[in-house]
mmCIF file as Biopython writes it, N, C-alpha, C and O atoms, coordinates in Angstrom:
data_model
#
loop_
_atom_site.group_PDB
_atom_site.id
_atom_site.type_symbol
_atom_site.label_atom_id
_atom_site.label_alt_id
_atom_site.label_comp_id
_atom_site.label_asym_id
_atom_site.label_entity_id
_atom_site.label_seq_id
_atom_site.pdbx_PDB_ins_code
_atom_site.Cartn_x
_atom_site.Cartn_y
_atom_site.Cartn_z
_atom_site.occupancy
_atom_site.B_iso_or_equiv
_atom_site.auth_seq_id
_atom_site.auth_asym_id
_atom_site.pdbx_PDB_model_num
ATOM 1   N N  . UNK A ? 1  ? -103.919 50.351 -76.443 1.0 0.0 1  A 1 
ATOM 2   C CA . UNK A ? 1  ? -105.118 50.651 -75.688 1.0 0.0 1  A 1 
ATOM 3   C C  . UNK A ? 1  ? -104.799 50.860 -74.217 1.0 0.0 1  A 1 
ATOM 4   O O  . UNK A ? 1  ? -105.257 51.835 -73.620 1.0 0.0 1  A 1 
ATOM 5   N N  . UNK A ? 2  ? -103.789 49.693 -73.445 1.0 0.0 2  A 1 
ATOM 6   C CA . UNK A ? 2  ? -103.421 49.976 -72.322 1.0 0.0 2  A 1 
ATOM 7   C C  . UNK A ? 2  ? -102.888 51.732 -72.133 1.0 0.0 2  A 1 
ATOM 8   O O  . UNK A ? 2  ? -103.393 52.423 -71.249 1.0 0.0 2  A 1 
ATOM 9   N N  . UNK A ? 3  ? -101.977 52.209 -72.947 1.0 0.0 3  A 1 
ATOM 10  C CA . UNK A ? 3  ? -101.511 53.594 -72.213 1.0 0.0 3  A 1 
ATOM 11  C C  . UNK A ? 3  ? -102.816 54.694 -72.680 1.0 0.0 3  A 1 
ATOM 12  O O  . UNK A ? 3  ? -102.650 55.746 -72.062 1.0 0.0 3  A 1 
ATOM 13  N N  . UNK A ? 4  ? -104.042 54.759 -73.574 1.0 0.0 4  A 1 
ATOM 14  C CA . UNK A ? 4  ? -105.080 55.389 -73.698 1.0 0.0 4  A 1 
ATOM 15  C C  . UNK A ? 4  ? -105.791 55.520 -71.832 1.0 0.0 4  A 1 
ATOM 16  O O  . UNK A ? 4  ? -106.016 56.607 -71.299 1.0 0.0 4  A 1 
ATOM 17  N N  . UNK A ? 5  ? -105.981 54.408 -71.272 1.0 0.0 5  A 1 
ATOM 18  C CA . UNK A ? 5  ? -106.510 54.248 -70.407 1.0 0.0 5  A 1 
ATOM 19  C C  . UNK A ? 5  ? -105.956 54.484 -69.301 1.0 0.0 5  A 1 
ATOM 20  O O  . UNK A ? 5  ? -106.571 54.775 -68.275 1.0 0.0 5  A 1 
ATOM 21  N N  . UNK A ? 6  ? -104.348 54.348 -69.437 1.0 0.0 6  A 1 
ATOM 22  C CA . UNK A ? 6  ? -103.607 55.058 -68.455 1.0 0.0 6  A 1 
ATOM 23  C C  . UNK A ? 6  ? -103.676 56.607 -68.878 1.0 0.0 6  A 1 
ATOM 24  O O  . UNK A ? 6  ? -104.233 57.431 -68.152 1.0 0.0 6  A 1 
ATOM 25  N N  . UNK A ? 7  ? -103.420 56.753 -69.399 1.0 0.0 7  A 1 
ATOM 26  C CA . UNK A ? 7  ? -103.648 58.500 -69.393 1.0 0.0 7  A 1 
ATOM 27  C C  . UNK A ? 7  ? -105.284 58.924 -68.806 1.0 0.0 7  A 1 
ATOM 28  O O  . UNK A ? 7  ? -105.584 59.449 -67.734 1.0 0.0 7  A 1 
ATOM 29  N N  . UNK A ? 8  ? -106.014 58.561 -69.735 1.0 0.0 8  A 1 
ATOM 30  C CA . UNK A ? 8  ? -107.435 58.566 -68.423 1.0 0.0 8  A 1 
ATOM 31  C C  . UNK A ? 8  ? -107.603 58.052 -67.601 1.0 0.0 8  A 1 
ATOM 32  O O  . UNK A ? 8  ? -108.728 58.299 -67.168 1.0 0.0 8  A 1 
ATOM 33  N N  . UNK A ? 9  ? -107.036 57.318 -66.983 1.0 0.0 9  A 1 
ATOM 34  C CA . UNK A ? 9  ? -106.988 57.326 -65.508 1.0 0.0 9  A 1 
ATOM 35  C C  . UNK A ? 9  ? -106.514 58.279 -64.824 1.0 0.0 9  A 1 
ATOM 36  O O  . UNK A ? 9  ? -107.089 58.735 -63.835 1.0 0.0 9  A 1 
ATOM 37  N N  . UNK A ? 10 ? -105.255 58.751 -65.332 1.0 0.0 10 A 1 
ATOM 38  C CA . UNK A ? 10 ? -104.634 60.211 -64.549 1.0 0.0 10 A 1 
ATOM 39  C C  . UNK A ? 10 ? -106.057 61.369 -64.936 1.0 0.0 10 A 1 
ATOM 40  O O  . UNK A ? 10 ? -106.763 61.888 -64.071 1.0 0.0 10 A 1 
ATOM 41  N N  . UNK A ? 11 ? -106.192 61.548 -66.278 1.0 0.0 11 A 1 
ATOM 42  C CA . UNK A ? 11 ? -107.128 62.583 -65.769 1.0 0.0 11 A 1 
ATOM 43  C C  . UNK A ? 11 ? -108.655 62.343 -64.763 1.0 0.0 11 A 1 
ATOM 44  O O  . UNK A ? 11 ? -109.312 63.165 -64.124 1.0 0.0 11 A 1 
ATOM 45  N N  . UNK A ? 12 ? -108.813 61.073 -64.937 1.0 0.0 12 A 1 
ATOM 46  C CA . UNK A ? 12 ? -110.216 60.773 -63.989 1.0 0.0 12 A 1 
ATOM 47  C C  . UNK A ? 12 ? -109.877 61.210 -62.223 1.0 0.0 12 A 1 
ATOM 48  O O  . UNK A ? 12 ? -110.644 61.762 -61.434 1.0 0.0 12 A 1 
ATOM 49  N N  . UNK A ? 13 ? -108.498 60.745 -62.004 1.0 0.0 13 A 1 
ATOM 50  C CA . UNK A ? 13 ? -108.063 61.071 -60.897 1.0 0.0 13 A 1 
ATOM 51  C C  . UNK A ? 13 ? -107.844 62.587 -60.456 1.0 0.0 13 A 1 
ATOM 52  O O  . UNK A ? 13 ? -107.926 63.032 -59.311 1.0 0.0 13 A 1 
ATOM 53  N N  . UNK A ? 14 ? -107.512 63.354 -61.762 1.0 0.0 14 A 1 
ATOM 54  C CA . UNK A ? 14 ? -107.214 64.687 -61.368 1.0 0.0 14 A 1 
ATOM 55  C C  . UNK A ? 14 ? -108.643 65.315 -61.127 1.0 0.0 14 A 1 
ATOM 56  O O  . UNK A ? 14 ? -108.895 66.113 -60.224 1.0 0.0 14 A 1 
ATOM 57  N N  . UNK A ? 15 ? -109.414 64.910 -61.928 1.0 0.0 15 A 1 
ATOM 58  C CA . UNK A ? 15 ? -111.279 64.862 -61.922 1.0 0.0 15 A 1 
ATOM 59  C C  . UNK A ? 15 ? -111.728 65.225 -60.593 1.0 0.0 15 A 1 
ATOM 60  O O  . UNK A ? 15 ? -112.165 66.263 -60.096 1.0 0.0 15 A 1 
ATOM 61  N N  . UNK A ? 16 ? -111.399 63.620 -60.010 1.0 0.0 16 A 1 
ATOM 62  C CA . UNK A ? 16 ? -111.785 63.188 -58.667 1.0 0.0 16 A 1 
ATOM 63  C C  . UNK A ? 16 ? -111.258 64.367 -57.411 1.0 0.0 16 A 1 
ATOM 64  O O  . UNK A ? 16 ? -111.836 64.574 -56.344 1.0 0.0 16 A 1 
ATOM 65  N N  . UNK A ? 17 ? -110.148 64.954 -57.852 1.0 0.0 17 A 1 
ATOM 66  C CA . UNK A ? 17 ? -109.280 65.372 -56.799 1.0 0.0 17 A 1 
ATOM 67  C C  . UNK A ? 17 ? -109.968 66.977 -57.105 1.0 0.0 17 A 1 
ATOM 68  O O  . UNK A ? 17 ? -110.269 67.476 -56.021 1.0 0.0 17 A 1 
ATOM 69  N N  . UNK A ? 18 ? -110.203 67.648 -57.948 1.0 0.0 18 A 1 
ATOM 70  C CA . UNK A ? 18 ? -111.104 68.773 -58.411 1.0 0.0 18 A 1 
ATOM 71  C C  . UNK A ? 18 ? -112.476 68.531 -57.263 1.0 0.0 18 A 1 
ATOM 72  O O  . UNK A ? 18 ? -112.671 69.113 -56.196 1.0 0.0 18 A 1 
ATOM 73  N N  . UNK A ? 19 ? -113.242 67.536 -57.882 1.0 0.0 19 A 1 
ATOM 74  C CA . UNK A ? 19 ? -115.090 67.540 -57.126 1.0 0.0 19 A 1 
ATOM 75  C C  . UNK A ? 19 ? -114.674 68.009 -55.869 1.0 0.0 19 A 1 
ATOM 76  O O  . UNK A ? 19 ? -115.104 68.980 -55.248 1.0 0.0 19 A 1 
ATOM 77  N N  . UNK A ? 20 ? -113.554 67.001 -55.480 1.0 0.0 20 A 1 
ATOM 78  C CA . UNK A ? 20 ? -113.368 66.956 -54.053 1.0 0.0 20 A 1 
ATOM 79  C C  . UNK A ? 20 ? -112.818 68.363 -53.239 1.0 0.0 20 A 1 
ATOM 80  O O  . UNK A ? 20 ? -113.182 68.728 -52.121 1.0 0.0 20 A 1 
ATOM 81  N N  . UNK A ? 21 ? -111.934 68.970 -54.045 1.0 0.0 21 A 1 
ATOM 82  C CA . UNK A ? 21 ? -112.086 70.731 -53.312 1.0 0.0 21 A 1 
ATOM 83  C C  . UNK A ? 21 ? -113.400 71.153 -53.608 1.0 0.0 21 A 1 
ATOM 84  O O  . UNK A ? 21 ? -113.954 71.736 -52.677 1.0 0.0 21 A 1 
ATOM 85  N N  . UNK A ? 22 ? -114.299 70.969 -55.044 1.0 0.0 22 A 1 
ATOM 86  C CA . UNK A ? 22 ? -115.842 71.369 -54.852 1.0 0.0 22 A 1 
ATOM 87  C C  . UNK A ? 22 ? -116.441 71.330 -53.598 1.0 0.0 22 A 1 
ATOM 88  O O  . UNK A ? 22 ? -117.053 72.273 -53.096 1.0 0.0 22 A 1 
ATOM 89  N N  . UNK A ? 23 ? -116.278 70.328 -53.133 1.0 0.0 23 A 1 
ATOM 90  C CA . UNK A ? 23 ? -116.996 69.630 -52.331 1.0 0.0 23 A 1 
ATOM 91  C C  . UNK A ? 23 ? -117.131 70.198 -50.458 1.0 0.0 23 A 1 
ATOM 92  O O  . UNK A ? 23 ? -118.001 70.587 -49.678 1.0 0.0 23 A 1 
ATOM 93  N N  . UNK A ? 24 ? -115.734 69.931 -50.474 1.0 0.0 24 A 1 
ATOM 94  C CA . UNK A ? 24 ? -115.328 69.760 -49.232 1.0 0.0 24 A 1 
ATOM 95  C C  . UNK A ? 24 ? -114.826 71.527 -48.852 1.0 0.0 24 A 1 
ATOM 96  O O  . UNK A ? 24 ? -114.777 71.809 -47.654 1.0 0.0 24 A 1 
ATOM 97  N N  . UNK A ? 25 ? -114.405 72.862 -50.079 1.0 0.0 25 A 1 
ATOM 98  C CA . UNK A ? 25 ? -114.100 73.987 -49.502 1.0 0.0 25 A 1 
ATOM 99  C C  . UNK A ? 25 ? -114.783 74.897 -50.577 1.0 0.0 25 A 1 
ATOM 100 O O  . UNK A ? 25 ? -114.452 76.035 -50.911 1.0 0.0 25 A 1 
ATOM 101 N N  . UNK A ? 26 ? -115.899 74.065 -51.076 1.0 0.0 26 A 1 
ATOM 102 C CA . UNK A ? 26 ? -116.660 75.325 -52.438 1.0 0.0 26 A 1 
ATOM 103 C C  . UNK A ? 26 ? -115.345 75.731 -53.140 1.0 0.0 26 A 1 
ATOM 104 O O  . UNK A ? 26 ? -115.044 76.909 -52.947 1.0 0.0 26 A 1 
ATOM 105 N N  . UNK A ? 27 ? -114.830 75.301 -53.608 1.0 0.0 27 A 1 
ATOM 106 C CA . UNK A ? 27 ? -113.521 76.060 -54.794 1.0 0.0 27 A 1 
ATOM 107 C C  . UNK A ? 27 ? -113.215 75.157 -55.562 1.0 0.0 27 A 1 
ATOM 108 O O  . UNK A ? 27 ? -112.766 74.055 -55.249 1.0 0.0 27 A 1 
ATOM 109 N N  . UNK A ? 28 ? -113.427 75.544 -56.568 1.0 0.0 28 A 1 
ATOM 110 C CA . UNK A ? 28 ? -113.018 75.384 -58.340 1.0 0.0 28 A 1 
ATOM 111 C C  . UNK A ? 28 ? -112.080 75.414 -58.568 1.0 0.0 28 A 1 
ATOM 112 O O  . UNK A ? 28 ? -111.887 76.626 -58.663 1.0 0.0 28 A 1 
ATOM 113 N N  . UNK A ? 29 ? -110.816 74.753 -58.846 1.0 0.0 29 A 1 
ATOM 114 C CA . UNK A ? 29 ? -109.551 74.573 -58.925 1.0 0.0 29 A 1 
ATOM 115 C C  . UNK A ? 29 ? -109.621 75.222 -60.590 1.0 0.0 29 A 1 
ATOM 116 O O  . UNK A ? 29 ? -108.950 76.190 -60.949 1.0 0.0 29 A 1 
ATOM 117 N N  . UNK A ? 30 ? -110.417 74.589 -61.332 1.0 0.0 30 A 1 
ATOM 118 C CA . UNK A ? 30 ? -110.313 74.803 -62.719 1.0 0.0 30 A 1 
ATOM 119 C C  . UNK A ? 30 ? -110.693 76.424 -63.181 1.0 0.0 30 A 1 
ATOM 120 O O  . UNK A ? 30 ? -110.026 77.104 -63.961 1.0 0.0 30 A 1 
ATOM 121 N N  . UNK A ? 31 ? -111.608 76.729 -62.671 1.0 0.0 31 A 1 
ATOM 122 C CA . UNK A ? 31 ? -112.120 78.171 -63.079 1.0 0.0 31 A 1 
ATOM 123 C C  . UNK A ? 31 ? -111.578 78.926 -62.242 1.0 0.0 31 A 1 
ATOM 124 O O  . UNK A ? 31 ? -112.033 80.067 -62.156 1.0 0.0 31 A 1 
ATOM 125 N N  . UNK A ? 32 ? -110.472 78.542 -61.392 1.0 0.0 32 A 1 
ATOM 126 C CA . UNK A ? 32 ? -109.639 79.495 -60.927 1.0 0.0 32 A 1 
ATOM 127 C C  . UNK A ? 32 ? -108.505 79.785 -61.376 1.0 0.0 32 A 1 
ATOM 128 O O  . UNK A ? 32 ? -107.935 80.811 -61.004 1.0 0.0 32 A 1 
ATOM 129 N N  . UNK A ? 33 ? -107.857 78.777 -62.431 1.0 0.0 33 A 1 
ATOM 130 C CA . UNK A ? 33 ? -106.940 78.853 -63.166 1.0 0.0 33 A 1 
ATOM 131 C C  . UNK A ? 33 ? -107.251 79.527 -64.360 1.0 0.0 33 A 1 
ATOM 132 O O  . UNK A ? 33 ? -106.687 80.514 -64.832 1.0 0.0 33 A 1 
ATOM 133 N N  . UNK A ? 34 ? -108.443 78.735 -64.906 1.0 0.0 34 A 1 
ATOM 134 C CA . UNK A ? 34 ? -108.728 79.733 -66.987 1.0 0.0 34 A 1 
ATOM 135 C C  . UNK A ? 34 ? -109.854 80.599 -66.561 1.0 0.0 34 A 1 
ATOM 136 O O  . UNK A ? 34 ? -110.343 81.292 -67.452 1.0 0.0 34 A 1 
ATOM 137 N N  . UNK A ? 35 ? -110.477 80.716 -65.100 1.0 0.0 35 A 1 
ATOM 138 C CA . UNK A ? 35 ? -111.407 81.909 -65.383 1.0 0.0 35 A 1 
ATOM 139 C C  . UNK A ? 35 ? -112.558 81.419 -66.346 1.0 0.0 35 A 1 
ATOM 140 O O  . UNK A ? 35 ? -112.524 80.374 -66.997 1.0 0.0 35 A 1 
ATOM 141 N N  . UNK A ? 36 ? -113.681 82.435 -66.330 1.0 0.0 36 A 1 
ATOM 142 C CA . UNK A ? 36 ? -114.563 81.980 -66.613 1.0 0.0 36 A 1 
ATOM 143 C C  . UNK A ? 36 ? -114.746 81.931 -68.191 1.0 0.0 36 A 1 
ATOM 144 O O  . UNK A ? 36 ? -115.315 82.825 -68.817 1.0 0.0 36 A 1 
ATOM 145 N N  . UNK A ? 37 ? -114.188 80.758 -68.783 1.0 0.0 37 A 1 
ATOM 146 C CA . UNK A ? 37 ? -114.147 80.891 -70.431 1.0 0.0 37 A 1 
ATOM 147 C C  . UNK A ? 37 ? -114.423 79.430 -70.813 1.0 0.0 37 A 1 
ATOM 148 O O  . UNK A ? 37 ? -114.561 78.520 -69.996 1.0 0.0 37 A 1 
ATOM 149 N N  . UNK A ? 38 ? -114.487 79.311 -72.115 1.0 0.0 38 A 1 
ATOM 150 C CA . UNK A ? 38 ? -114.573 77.399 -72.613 1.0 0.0 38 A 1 
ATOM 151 C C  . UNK A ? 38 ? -113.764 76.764 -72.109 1.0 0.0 38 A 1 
ATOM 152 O O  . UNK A ? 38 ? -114.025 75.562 -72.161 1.0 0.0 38 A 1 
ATOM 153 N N  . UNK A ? 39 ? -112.605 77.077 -71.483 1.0 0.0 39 A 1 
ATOM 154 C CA . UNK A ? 39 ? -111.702 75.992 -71.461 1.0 0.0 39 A 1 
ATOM 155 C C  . UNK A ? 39 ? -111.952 75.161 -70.156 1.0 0.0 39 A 1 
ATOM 156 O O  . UNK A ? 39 ? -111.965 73.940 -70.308 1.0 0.0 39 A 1 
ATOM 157 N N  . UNK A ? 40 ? -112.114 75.563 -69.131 1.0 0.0 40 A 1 
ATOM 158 C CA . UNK A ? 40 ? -113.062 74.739 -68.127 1.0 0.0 40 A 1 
ATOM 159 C C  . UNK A ? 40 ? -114.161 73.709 -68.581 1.0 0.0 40 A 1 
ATOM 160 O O  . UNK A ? 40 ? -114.356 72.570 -68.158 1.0 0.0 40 A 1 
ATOM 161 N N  . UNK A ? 41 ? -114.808 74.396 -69.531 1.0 0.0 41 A 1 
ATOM 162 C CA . UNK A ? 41 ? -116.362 73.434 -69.866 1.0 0.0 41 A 1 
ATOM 163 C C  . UNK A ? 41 ? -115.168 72.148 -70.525 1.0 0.0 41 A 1 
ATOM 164 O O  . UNK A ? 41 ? -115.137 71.008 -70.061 1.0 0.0 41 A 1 
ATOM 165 N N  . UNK A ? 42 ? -114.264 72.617 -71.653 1.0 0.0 42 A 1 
ATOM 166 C CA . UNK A ? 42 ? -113.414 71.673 -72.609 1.0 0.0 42 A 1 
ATOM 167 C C  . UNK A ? 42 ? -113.261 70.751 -71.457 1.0 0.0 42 A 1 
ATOM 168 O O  . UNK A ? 42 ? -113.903 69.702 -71.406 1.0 0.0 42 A 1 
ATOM 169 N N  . UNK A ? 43 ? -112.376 71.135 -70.474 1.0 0.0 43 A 1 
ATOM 170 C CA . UNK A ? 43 ? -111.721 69.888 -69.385 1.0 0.0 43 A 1 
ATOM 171 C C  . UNK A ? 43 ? -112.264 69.414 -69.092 1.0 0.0 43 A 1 
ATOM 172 O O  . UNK A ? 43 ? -111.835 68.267 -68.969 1.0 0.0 43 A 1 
ATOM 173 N N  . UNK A ? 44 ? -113.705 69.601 -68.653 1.0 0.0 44 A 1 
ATOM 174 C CA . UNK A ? 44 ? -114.900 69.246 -67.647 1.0 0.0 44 A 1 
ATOM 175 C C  . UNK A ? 44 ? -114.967 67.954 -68.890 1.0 0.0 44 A 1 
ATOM 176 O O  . UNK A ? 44 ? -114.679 66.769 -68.725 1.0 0.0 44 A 1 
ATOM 177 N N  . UNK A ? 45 ? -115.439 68.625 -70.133 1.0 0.0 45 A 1 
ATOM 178 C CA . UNK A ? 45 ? -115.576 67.372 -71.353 1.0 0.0 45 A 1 
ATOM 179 C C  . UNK A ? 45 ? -114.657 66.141 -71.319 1.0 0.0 45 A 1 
ATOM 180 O O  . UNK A ? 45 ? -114.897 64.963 -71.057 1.0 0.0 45 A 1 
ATOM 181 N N  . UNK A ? 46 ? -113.508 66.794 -71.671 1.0 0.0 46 A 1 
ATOM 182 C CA . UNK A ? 46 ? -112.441 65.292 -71.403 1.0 0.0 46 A 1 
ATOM 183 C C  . UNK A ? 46 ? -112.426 64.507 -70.681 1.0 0.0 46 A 1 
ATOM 184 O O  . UNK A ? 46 ? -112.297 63.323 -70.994 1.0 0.0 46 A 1 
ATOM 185 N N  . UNK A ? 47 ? -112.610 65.112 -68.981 1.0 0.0 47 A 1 
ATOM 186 C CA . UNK A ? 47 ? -112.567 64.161 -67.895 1.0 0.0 47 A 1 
ATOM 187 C C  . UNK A ? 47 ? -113.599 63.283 -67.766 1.0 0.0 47 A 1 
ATOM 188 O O  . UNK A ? 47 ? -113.292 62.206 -67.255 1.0 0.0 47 A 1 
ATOM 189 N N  . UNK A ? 48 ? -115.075 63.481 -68.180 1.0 0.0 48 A 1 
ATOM 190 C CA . UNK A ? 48 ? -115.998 63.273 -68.471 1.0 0.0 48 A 1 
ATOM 191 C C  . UNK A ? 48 ? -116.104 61.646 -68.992 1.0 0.0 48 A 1 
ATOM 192 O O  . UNK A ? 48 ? -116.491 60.592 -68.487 1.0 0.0 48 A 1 
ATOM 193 N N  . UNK A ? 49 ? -115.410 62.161 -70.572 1.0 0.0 49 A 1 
ATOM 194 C CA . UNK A ? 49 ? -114.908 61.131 -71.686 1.0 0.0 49 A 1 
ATOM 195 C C  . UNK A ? 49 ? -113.898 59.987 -71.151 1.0 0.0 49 A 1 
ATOM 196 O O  . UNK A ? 49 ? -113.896 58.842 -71.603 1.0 0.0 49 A 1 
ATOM 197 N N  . UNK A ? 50 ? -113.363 60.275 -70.514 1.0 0.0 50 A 1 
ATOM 198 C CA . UNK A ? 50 ? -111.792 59.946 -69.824 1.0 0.0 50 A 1 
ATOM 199 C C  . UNK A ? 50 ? -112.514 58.641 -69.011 1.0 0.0 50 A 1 
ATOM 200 O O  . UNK A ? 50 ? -112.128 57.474 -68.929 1.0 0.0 50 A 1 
ATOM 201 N N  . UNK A ? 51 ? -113.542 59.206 -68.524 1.0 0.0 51 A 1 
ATOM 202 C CA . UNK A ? 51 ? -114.347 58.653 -67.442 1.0 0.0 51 A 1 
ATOM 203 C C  . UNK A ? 51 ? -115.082 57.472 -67.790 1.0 0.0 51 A 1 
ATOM 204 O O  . UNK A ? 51 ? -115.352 56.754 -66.827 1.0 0.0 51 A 1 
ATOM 205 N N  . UNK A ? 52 ? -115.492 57.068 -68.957 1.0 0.0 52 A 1 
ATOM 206 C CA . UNK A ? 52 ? -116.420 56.581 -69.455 1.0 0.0 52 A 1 
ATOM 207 C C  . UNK A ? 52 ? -115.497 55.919 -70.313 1.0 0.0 52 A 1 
ATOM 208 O O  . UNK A ? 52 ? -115.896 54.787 -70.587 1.0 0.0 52 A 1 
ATOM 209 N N  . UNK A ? 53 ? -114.536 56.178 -70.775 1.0 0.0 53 A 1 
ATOM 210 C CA . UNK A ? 53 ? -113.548 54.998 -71.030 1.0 0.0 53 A 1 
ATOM 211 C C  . UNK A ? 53 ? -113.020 54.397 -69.994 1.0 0.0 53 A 1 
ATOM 212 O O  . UNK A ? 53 ? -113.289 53.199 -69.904 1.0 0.0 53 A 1 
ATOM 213 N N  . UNK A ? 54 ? -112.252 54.924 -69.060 1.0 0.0 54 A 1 
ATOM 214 C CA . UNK A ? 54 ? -112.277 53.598 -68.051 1.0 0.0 54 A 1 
ATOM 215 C C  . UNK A ? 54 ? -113.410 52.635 -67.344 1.0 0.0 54 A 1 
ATOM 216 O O  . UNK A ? 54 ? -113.207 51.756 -66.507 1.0 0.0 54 A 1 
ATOM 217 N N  . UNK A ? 55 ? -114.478 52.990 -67.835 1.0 0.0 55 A 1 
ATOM 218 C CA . UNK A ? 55 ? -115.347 51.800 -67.617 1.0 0.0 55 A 1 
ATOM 219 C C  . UNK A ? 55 ? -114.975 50.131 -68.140 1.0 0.0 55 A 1 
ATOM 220 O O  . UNK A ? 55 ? -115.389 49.115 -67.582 1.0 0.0 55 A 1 
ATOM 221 N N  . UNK A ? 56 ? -114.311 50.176 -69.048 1.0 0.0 56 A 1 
ATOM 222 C CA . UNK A ? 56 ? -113.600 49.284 -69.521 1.0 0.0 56 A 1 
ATOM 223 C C  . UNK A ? 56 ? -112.320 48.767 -68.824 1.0 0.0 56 A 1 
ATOM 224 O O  . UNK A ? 56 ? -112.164 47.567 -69.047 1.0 0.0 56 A 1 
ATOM 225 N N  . UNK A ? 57 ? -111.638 49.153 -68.274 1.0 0.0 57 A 1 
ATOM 226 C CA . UNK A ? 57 ? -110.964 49.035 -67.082 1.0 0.0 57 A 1 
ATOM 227 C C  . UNK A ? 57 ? -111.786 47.910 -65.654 1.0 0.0 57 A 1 
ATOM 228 O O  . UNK A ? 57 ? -111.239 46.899 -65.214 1.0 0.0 57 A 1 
ATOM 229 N N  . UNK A ? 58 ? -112.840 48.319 -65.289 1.0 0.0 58 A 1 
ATOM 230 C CA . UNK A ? 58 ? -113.776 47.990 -64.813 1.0 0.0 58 A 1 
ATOM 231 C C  . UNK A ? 58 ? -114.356 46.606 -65.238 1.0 0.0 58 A 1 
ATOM 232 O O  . UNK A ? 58 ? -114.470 45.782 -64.331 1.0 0.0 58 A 1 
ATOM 233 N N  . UNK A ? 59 ? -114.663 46.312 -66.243 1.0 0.0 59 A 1 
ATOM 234 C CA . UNK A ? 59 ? -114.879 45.304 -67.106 1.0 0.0 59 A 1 
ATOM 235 C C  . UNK A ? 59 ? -114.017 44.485 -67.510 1.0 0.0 59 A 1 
ATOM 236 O O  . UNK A ? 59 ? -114.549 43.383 -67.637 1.0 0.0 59 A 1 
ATOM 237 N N  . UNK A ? 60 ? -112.370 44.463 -67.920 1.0 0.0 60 A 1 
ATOM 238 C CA . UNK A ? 60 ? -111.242 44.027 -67.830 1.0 0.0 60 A 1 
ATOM 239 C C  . UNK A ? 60 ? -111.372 43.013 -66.340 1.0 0.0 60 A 1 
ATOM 240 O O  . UNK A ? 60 ? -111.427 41.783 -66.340 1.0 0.0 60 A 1 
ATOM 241 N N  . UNK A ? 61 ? -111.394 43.750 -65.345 1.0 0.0 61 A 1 
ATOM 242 C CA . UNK A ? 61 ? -110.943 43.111 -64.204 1.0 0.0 61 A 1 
ATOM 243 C C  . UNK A ? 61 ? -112.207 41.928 -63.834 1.0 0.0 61 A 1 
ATOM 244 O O  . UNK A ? 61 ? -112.110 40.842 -63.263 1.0 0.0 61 A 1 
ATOM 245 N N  . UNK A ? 62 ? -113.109 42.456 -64.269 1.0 0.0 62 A 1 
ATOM 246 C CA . UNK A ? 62 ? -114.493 41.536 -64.121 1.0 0.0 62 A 1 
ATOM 247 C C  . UNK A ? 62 ? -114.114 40.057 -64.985 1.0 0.0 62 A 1 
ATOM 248 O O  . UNK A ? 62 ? -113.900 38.919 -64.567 1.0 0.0 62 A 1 
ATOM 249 N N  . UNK A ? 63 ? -114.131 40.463 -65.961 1.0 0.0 63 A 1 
ATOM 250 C CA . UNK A ? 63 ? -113.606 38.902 -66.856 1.0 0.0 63 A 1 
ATOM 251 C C  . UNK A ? 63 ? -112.690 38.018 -66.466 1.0 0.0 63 A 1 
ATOM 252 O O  . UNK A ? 63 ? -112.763 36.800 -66.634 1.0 0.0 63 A 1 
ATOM 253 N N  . UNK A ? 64 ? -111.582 38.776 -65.798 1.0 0.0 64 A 1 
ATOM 254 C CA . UNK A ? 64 ? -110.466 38.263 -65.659 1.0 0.0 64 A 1 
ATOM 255 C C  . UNK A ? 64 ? -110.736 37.409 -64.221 1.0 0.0 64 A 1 
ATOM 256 O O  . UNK A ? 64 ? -109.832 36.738 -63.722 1.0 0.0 64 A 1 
#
């Protein structure tokens, strides 16, 4: 379970680091790479998922 959550953590981070060119220079890192097709929406999904499993991460440290 630990390396599940390490791997979503890297993608939550790559996530984070995406909004943040959204954000800060209007540019889409992702739909500038696959263009405008599913595979953006797919990633958008994973990171999403990725995201919502490390909530548990979150909860780990709370107990502890």
């Amino acid at each position: 379970m630990e390396a599940l959550q390490k791997t979503c953590l890297v993608f939550t981070i790559i996530g984070a680091v995406v909004w943040g060119l959204i954000g800060l220079f209007n540019f889409n890192l992702v739909t500038w790479i696959f263009g405008d097709t599913i595979i953006p929406r797919i990633i958008y999904t994973i990171v999403g998922i990725c995201g919502l499993i490390n909530i548990g991460i979150l909860f780990n440290h709370i107990e502890q």
